[in-house]
C-alpha positions as CSV (number, residue, x, y, z in Angstrom):
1,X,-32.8,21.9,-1.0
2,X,-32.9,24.9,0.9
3,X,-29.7,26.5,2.7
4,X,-30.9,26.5,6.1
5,X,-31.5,22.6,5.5
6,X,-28.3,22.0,4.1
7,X,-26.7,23.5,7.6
8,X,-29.4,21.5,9.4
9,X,-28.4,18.1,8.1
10,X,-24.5,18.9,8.0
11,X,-23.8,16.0,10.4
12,X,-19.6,15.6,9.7
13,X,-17.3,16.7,12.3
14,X,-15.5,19.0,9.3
15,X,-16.6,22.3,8.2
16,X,-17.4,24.1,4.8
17,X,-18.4,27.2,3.1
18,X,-21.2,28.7,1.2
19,X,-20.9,31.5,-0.9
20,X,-24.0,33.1,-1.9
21,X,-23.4,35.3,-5.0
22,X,-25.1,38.7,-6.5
23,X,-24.8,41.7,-7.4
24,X,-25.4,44.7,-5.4
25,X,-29.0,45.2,-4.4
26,X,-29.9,41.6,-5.8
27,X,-30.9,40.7,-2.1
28,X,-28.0,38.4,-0.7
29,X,-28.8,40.1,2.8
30,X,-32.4,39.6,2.6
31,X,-31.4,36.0,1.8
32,X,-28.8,35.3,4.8
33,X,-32.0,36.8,6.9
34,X,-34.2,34.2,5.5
35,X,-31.5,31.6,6.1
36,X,-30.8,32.9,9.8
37,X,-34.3,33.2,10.8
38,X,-34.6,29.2,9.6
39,X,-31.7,28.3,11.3
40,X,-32.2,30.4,15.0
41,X,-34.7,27.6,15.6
42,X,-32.5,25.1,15.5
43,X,-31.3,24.1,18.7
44,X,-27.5,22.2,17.5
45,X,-26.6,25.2,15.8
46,X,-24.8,28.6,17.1
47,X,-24.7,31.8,14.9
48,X,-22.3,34.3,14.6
49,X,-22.3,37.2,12.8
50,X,-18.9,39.2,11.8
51,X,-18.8,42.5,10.6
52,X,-16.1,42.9,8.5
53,X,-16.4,47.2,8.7
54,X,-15.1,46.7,12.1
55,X,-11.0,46.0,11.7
56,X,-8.7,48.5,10.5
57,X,-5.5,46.1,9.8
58,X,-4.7,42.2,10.0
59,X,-4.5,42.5,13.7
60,X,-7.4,43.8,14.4
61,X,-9.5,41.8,12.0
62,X,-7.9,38.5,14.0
63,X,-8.7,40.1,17.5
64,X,-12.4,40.7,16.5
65,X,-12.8,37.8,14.5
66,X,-11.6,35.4,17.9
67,X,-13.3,37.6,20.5
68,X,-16.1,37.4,18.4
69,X,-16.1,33.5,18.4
70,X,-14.9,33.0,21.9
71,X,-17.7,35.2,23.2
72,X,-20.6,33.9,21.4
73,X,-18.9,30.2,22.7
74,X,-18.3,31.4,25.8
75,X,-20.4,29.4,28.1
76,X,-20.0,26.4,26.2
77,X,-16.0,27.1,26.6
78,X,-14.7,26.5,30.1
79,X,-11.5,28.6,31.0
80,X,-8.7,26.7,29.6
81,X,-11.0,27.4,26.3
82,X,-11.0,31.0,25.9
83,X,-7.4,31.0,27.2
84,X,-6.5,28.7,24.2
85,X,-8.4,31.3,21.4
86,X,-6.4,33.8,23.3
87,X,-3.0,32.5,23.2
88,X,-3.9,31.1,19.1
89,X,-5.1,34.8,18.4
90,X,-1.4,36.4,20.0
91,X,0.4,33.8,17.8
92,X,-1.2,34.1,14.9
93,X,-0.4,37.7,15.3
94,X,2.8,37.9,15.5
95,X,3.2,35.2,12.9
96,X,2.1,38.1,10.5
97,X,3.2,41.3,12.8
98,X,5.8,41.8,14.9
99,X,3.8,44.1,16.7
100,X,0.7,43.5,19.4
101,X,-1.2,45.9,21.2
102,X,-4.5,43.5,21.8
103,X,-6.9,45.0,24.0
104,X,-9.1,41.7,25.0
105,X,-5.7,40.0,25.1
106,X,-4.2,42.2,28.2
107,X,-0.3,43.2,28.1
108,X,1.1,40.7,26.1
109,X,5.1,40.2,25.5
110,X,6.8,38.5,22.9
111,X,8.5,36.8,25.3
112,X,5.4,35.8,27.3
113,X,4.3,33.5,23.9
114,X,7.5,31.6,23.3
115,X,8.2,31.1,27.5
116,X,9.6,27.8,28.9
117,X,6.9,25.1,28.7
118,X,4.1,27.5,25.9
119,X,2.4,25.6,23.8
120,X,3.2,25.9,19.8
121,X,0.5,27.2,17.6
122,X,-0.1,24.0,16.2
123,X,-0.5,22.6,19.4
124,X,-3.3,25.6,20.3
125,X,-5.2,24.7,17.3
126,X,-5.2,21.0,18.0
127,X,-6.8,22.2,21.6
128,X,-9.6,24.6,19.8
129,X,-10.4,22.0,17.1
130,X,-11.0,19.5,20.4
131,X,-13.4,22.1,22.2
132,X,-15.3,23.0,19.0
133,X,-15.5,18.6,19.1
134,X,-17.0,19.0,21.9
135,X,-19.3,21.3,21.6
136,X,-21.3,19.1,19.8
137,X,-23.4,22.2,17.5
138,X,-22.6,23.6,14.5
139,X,-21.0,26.8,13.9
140,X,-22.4,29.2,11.8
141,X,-20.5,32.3,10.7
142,X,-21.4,34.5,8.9
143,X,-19.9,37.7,6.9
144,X,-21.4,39.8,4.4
145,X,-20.9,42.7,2.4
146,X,-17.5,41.7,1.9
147,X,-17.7,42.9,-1.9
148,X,-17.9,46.0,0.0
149,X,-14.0,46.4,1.3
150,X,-11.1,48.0,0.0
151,X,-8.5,45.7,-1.8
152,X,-6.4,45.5,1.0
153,X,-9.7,44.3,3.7
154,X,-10.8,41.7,0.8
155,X,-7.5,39.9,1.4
156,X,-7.4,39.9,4.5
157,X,-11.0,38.4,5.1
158,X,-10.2,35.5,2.6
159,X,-7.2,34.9,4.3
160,X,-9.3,35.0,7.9
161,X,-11.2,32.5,6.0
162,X,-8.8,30.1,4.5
163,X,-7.1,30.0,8.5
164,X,-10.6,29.2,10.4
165,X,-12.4,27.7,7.7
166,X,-11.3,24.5,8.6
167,X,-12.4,24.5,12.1
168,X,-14.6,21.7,13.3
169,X,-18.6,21.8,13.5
170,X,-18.1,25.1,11.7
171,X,-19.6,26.8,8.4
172,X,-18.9,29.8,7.0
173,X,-21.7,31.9,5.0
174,X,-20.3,34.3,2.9
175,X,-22.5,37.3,0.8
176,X,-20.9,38.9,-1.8
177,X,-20.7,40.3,-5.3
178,X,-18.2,37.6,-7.3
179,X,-17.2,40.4,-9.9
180,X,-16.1,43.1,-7.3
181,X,-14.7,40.2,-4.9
182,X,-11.9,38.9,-8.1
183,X,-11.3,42.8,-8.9
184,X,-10.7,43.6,-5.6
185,X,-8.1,40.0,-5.2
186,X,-6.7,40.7,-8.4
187,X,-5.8,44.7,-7.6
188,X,-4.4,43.2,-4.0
189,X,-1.9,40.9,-6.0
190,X,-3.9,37.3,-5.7
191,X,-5.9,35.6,-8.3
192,X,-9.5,37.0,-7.7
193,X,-10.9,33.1,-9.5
């Protein structure tokens, strides 16, 4: 079965992940082309693309990763949508930093997140797992090159993974080199297998 009919006839409300594995220059790329240009035709499905060249640190990486989402959803998403990535993003940011300077965010205090009457993070997650529901189209992301990071940038996209791949309606397609991936996990402290 090919991969783009695999997505295709992914009915469940859950999500999962595809790796596609190869060395360098083996053609994962040209592959995930192949796949994409399958897949553009189908109208139930929405494609997004993440660089992962374009974070320098953990926040970073979480603002792109959301504004990324949020603005290829963003017609599907009423208000109350993208206000619930924003506020999830912010949290989940200070979960892991004290520190926020978020440029799509605005001027956001720590204060601001934990006011009288916010909503948890849990709660914000329950909210974007009901507007991916109801969206009714799957989600395609899809990162590559990620044999290509630093240490330090591999960890963080597995753990951008591991967080979001869970969403509903969504899979992830990930390109990379399995070899370099586990060196690169294994110099940043995790088990690369």
């Amino acid at each position: 079965m090919k991969v783009s009919e695999l997505v295709k006839n992914f009915k469940g409300g859950e999500s999962f992940v595809i790796g596609i594995e190869g060395a360098w220059g083996a053609g994962k790329t040209s592959f995930l082309n192949l796949v994409l240009k399958d897949l553009e035709t189908s109208e139930d499905t929405i494609i997004i693309t993440f660089n992962p060249w374009n974070f320098a640190g953990q926040n970073e990486l979480l603002t792109e990763f959301f504004s990324s989402l949020s603005a290829t959803l963003g017609n599907k998403l009423d208000r109350d949508g993208i206000n619930t990535f924003r506020a999830y993003t912010s949290k989940l940011q200070v979960s892991f930093s004290p520190s926020i300077s978020v440029p799509f965010l605005g001027s956001v205090g720590l204060g601001e997140l934990w006011k009288k009457g916010a909503t948890t993070l849990g709660e914000d997650r329950k909210k974007i797992d009901n507007k991916l529901k109801s969206i009714n189209k799957r989600i395609v992301i899809v990162i590559d090159d990620i044999d290509r990071l630093d240490k330090d940038e591999t960890r963080l996209i597995m753990k951008l993974v591991k967080m979001t791949a869970n969403f509903p309606n969504t899979i992830f397609l990930l390109a990379y080199d399995r070899e370099r991936v586990c060196e690169r996990l294994d110099e940043a402290g995790w088990s690369g297998e």
